[in-house]
N, C-alpha and C positions, 0 to 999 in steps of 0.2 A: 686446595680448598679444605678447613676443615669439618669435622663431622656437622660440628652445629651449625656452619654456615651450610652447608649439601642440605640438611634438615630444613630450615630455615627455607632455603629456596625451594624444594619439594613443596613444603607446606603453602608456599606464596603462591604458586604454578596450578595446585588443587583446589585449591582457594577462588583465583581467578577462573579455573575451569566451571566450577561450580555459580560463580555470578554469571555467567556467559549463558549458561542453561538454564538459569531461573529466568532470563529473560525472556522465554519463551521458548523453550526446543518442542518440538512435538517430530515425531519420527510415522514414519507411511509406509509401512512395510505389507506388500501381497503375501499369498500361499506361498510364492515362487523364491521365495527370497532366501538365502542362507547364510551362514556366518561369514560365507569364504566370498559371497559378494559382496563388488563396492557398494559404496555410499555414500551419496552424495549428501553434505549442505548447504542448502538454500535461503537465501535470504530475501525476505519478501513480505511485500508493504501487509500490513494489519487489514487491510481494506478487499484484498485479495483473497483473503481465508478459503473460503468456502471452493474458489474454482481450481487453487492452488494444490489442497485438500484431495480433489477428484482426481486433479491431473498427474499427482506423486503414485497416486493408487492405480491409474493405470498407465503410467510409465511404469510402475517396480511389477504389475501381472504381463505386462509384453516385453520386459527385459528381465525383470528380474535383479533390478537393482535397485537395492533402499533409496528412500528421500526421508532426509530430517533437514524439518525447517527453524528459522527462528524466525516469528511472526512481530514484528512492530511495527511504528511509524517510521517512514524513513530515514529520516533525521537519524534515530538511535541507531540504524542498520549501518549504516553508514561509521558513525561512529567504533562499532563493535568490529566491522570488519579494518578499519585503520589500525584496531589495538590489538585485536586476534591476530591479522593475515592467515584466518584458515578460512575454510569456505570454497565453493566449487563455482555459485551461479548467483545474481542479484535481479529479482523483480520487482520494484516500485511501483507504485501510485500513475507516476508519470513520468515522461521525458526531464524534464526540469533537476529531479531528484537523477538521476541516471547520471545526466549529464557534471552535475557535480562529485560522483563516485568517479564518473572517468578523466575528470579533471585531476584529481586524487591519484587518479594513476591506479585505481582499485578494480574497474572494469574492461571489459574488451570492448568491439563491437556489436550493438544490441542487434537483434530482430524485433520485429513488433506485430503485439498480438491482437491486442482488443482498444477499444474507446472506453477512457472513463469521463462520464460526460454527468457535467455539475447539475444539480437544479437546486432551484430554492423550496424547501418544503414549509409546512406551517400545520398546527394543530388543525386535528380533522374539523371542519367544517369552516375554518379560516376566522374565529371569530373577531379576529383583530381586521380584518381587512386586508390583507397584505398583498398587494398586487407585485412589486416589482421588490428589485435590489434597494433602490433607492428608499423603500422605507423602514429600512432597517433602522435607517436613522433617527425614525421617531421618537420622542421620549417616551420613555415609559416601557418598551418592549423588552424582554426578556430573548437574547439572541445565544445561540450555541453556535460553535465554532471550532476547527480543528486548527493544531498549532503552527502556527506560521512556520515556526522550526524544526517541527516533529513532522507535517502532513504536507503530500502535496494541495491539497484541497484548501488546506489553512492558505500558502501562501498564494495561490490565484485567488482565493478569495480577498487577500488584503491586496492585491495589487487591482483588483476591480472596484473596490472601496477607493482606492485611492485617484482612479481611474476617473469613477463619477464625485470625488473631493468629500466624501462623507469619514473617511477611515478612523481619525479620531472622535467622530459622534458616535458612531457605531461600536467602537472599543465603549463608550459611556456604558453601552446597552448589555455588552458582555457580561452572559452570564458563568460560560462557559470557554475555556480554551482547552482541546484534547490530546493527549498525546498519538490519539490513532481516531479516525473517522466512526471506529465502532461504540467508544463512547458520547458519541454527538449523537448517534441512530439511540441507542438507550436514553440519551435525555429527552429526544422526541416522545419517543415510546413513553416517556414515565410522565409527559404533559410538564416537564420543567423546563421547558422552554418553546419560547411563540412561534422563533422560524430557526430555521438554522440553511448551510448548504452542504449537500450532502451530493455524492452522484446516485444517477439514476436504479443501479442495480441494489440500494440497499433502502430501498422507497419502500414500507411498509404501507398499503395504502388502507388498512385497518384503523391505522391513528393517527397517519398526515396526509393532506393533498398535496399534490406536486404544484408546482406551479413553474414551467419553465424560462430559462434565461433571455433575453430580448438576444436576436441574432446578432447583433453585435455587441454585447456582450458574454458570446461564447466564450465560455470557458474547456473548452470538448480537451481533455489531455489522451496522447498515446501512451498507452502499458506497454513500454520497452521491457527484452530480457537479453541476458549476457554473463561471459562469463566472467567469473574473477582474472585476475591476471597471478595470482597468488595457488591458482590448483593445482594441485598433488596431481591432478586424475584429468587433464584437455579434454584428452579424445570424448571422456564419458559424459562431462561436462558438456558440450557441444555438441552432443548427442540430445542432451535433455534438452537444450534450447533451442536445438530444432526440433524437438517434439510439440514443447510449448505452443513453438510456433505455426507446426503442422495443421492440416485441414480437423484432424482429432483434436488437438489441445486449443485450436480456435473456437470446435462444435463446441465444449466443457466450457468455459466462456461463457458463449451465447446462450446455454442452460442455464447460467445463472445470471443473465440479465443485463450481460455488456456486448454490447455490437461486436462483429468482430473487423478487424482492420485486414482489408480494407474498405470499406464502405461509403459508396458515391457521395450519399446523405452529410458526411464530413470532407468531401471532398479540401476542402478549404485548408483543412487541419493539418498542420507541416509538423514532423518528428522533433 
């Protein structure tokens, strides 16, 4: 190879490393932590932040081993890890997105930790009226939405639309489609939109009322975790995902607002 081709491909490699990490790396390191330990990366739905957050902090203060995530919709995760193949462990939204990563041939066998469980919200005091799914289809409303291809929550949501035969009224009413569930929560929050579906644990109930799904049409998804099949690192890897999954990484969960699995309440609900 010569210089300028070795150059060339250098420059391509740091390049790409650099896109990979603007998509969101954020790294979780305790006291405990030192150069000469591992580190894992995690990949893990946008919608999980906040318990994923807690649970890197105290995995690396009881082990002693870094966690850097990269936080998206699962769609991009997914993607990112087909082009990378680096990475240690994948957490999603739901089973559905999971199961497509191991279709891929990108994950192992999950565990499961918590419920993420849908509900439809609307502007604090409801002024629209909006009782059910079904009127989303109204003309005239301004509806927010997570991406069919980016979110698990996008696509139970279109396949319940389509469910009760509304799907292309309701695309009329879109005003929003997001790449992660956290810009659906910000356009409630900013009153740019009438209802949206969102799950339970990111219900601000400051500036929406909840209003939940009729029992048959739950939408309840399991938060699978697992590892890559592409990790440098098994043992540590599979370490973390039984932490996740542990009575500890269940309580951190349930702090932030998602049941944890298993829970009679969902009994219904299959992986």
């Amino acid at each position: 190879m010569t210089r300028n081709a070795i150059a060339l491909t250098t420059l391509a490699l740091f390049a790409a490393f650099l896109l990979f990490c603007a998509a969101g790396c954020t790294t979780v390191a305790g006291d405990n932590a030192t150069a000469e330990d591992a580190t894992l990366l995690v990949y893990s739905g946008a919608g999980l932040k906040k318990p994923m957050t807690a649970i890197g902090e105290a995995f690396t203060e009881k082990y002693g081993i870094g966690v850097e995530y990269t936080f998206a919709g699962s769609g991009a995760l997914i993607t990112q890890m087909e082009l990378s193949r680096k990475g240690d462990a994948f957490i999603p939204g739901g089973t559905p997105d999971y199961r497509i990563a191991q279709d891929k041939g990108l994950v192992g066998e999950p565990g499961y930790v918590a419920y993420h469980v849908p509900v439809i919200v609307v502007t604090k005091g409801n002024p629209k009226n909006i009782t059910s799914v079904d009127d989303f289809a109204r003309p005239g409303l301004k509806i927010a939405l997570g991406g069919a291809n980016t979110t698990a929550i996008g696509r139970a949501g279109d396949k319940l639309f389509e469910k009760h035969g509304i799907l292309d009224t309701v695309e009329k009413n879109v005003v929003l489609r997001a790449p992660t569930i956290n810009e659906v929560v910000v356009a409630m929050n900013m009153g740019t939109a009438d209802a949206a579906l969102i799950t339970l644990d990111m219900v601000n109930p400051e500036t929406m009322d909840r209003i939940d799904l009729a029992q048959e049409d739950g939408l309840t998804l399991i938060v699978p975790v697992g590892p890559t099949t592409f990790t440098e690192q098994p043992d540590t890897a599979r370490q973390f995902v039984e932490f996740v999954t542990s009575d500890e990484g269940k309580a951190i969960f349930v702090d932030h607002g998602f049941p944890a699995y298993p829970d009679p309440a969902y009994a219904g609900v299959e992986p």
